[in-house]
C-alpha positions in Angstrom: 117.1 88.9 88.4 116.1 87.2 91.7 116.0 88.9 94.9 117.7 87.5 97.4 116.9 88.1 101.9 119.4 86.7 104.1 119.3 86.4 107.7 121.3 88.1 110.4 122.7 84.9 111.1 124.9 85.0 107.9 126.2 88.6 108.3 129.4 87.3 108.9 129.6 85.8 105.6 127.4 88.2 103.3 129.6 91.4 105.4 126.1 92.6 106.6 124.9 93.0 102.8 121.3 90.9 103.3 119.9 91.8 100.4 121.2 90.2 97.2 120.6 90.5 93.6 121.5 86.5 91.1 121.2 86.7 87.9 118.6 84.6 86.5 120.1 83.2 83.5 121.3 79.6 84.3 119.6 79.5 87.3 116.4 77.6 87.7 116.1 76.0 90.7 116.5 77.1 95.0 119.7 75.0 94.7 120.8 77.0 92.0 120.4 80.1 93.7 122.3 78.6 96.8 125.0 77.9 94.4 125.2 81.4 93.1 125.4 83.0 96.8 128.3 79.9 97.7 129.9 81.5 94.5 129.8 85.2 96.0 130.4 84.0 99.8 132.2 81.5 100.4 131.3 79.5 103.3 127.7 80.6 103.4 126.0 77.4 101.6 127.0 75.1 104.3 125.6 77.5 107.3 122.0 77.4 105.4 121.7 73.7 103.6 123.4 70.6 105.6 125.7 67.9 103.8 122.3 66.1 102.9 121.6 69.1 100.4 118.7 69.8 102.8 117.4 73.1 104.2 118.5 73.0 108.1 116.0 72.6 110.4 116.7 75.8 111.9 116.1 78.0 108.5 112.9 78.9 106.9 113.1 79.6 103.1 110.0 81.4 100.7 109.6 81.8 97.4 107.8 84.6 96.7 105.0 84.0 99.8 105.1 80.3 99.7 107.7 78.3 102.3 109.5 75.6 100.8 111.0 72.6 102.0 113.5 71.7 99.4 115.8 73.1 97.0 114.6 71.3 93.8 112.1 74.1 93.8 112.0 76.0 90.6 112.8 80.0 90.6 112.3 82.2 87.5 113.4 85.9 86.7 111.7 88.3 89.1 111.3 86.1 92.4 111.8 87.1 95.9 113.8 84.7 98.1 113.8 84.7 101.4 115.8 83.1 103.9 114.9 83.3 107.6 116.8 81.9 110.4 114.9 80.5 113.6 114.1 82.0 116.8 114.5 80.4 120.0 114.9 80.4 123.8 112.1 80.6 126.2 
């Protein structure tokens, strides 16, 4: 199972339910686990990863306590995504 934080900014998507539980099997990748939440709510992989298949610039994502910059990172069984959206203003 990997545990999945979403940002506020996706609460219109997710209905307010930020954390999320994937099942691991068949998922091995970040991508994969974007896939899996597309699956569940619709709508939501396009607000966090751009048409490039990148990360937008505006969102943050860890695995476990390490940010990544891609979503060819591998996940296993067990590890704590989270997804942060960025602050701004002055």
């Amino acid at each position: 199972m990997i545990r999945v934080y979403l940002p506020s900014q996706v609460d219109s998507y997710c209905r307010g339910e930020r954390e999320q539980f994937i099942e691991a099997d068949g998922v091995h990748t970040l991508s994969d686990v974007m896939d899996a939440l597309e699956q569940r709510f619709s709508g939501i992989r396009f607000r966090l990863v751009d048409e490039h298949n990148a990360i937008r610039r505006h969102i943050a994502m860890f695995v476990g306590e390490r940010m990544v910059h891609t979503l060819l990172v591998p996940v296993v069984d067990g590890d704590r995504v989270q997804i942060v959206g960025a602050l701004s203003g002055g």
